[in-house]
Residue, then its C-alpha position, 0 to 999 in steps of 0.5 A: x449471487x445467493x448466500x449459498x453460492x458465496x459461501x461455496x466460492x470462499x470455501x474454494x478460495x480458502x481450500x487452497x491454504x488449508x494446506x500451505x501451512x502458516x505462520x506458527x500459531x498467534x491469538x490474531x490468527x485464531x480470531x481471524x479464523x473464527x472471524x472468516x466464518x462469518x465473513x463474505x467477500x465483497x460484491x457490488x451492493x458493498x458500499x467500500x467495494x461498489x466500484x471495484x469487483x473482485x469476481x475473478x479474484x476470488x474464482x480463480x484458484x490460486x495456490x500456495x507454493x513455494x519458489x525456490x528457483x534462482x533469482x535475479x534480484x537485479x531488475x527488482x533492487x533499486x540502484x543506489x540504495x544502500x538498504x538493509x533487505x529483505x526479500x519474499x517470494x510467493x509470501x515466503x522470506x528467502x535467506x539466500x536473496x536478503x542481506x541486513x546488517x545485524x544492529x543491537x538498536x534494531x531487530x529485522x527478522x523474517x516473521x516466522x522466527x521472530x514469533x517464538x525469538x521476539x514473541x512478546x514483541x509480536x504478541x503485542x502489536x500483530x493483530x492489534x491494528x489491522x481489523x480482521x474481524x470486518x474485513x475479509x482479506x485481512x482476515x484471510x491474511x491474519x489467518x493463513x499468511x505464511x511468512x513476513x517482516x518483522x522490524x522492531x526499532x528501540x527507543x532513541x534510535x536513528x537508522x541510518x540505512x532504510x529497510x527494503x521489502x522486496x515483495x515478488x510473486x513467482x508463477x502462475x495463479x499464485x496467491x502470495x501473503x506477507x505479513x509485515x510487522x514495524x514497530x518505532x519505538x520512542x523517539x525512534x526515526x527509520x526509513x522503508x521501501x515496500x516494492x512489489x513486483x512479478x517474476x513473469x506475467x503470471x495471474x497472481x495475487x499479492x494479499x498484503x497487509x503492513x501493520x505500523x506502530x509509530x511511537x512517540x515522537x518516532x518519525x517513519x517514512x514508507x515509499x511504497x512501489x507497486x509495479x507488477x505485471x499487467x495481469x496481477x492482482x495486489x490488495x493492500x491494506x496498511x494499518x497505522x497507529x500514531x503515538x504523540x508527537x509523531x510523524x507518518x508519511x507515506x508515498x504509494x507508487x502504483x505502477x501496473x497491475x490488473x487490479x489494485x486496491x490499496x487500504x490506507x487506514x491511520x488513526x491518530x491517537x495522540x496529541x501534536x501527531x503529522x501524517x502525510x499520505x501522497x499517491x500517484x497512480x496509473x492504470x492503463x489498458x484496462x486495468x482497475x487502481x482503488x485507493x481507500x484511505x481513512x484518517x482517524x483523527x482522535x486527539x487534537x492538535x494534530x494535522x493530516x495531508x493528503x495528496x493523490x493524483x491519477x492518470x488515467x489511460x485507455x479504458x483503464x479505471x480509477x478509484x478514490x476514496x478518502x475519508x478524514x474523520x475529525x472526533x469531538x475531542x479532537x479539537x485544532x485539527x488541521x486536515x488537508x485533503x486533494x485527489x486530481x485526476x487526467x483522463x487521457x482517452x474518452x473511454x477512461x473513468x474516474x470515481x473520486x470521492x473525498x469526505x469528511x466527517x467532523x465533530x469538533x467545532x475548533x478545526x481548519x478542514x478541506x477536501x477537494x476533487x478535480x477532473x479532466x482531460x489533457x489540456x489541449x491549448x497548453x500542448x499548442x502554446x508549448x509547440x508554438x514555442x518550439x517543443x515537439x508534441x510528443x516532448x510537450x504531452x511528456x512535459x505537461x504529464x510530468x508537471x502534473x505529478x511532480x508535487x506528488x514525487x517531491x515527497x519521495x525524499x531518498x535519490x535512489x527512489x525517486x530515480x527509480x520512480x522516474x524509470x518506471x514512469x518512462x517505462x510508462x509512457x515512454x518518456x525521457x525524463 
């Protein structure tokens, strides 16, 4: 494709929200802007984006639209879960759908208001995380997003409740684009759910970023739930920022979805600092899930773990690629890092690619990745002891990713991954 013929598809592909209107203007969005001028979207000779294409993407025509239709937001809350909530459809927040208790320790606003009530706050922290002057998505989010959450928890704060943000797309072919904003202040310890999810079977595309600031010795948890319908396409990308002595976990879910590709970058700034990235992923038919992740280890003393596992199915494919990368400063680095795989069918593809980058000398590093198809002479020994086939390949899946749910921590949510893993495969669990 020719410089010219890129250039003419990303002016399509902006044209659609020049005229949406967006978030009220911040330095970031000026810069992303500016940025998108110079910027083209990926094709294949793009190394971070050599196995996924983003052809249909980006031709499609998209529009920015608000939904403001009734909604049952029953099949999209989670049962159980005593959660502060709020609710985008299409990008844009929905007053009538969210509910939070007003809390004087912790500030949950719609981002469009909290840019003029909490402007400094914001002015702060948005923009500062998420690179929008090298990645294009980002930057066509940073630019044009019209709506998002904003979370800001004060120093030496416990918040009991978790905060839930109910994502959906509503339509057909339209692009929906939250920003989301959470800031943990000192010694601060909070909870989110970020859960994704369709209204139909619209072709739509969900081009997300999260931006995290995790402060000193603040603990945050994040379970993130992708399940949307089999013909949308979702890009994430969560940009984390650790303080000392922090903690920062994180639990990606991806469900469904033509394709999806999740950006998971941390950098760990500061010394004595944890983070925890767990994923498990399910593609079928011919669905395409990416998981890039990049851990910035800067400061020493410090300690990542990394876990993702995929199953994969019919003729569906499966990225990994994770990259821990270890300065020189950063000496007594401890950094874990696994991707396991089962591919169910011969026509289901995998391209795993672990790294490490280390420059210190005083570290104890890993990384590792394995591949393979469902594990035949284990099926047989489990029917020879009575179990029905069917029972004994919903067993052996479920042992296979059980290390991956243990770190979801809250009942309601792992109840609520366990449902749509049966409504996966049709299991009972």
């Amino acid at each position: 494709m020719s410089a010219t013929a890129v250039l003419s598809t990303k002016d399509k592909f902006i044209a659609c929200l020049e005229a949406s209107g967006r978030v009220a203007s911040h330095p970031a969005a000026k810069e992303a802007s500016a940025a998108l001028n110079t910027l083209e979207f990926p094709t294949s000779k793009t190394e971070r984006w050599k196995y996924t294409r983003t052809n249909k993407i980006v031709k499609t025509d998209f529009t920015v639209q608000k939904s403001t239709q009734a909604i049952d937001l029953e099949p999209y809350e989670i049962e159980g879960l005593d959660a502060d909530t709020l609710v985008f459809v299409n990008g844009y927040y929905r007053n009538d759908l969210s509910s939070f208790k007003p809390n004087d320790n912790v500030i949950v606003a719609p981002l469009s208001e909290a840019l003029s009530s909490q402007a400094s706050i914001v002015q702060q922290y948005m923009g500062r995380m998420a690179n929008h002057n090298t990645e294009i998505f980002t930057a066509i989010n940073t630019a044009y997003a019209v709506d998002g959450g904003f979370i800001y928890v004060k120093d030496n704060t416990i918040v009991e409740r978790p905060i839930h943000l109910i994502n959906l797309t509503d339509g057909n072919n339209v692009l929906a684009q939250p920003r989301h904003l959470i800031v943990a202040g000192k010694s601060s310890k909070v909870d989110f759910v970020a859960t994704y999810g369709s209204i139909g079977n619209g072709a739509n595309l969900h081009n997300v970023v999260t931006e995290v600031w995790v402060g000193e010795n603040a603990h945050v948890h994040l379970d993130k739930l992708q399940y949307e319908s089999e013909d949308a396409y979702h890009i994430a990308t969560d940009q984390v920022y650790q303080e000392s002595n922090s903690t920062f976990t994180i639990n990606t879910i991806t469900v469904n979805g033509a394709l999806v590709r999740n950006n998971l970058n941390i950098v760990v700034d500061a010394t004595n600092c944890t983070s925890n990235l767990y994923g498990l992923y399910m593609p079928t038919d011919k669905q395409h899930v990416d998981n890039h992740t990049f851990v910035d280890h800067k400061k020493p003393h410090c300690e990542s773990n990394e876990l993702y596992k995929g199953i994969i199915n019919d003729a569906a494919t499966g990225v990994f690629n994770g990259k821990v990368f270890v300065r020189q400063d950063a000496q007594k680095t401890n950094a874990f890092q696994s991707n396991a795989n089962i591919l169910m069918t011969d026509d289901a593809t995998i391209n795993s690619k672990p790294e490490l980058e280390i420059y210190a000398d005083d570290v104890k590093c890993s990384h590792g990745s394995t591949t393979g198809q469902f594990d035949e002479e284990a099926v047989f020994y489990l029917r020879a002891r009575g179990i029905g086939e069917d029972s004994a390949r919903k067993l052996l899946t479920y042992a296979f990713v059980v290390d991956v749910l243990d770190n979801i921590e809250n009942e309601a949510i792992r109840r609520k991954v366990d449902q749509l893993l049966e409504q996966r495969f049709n299991w009972v669990l």
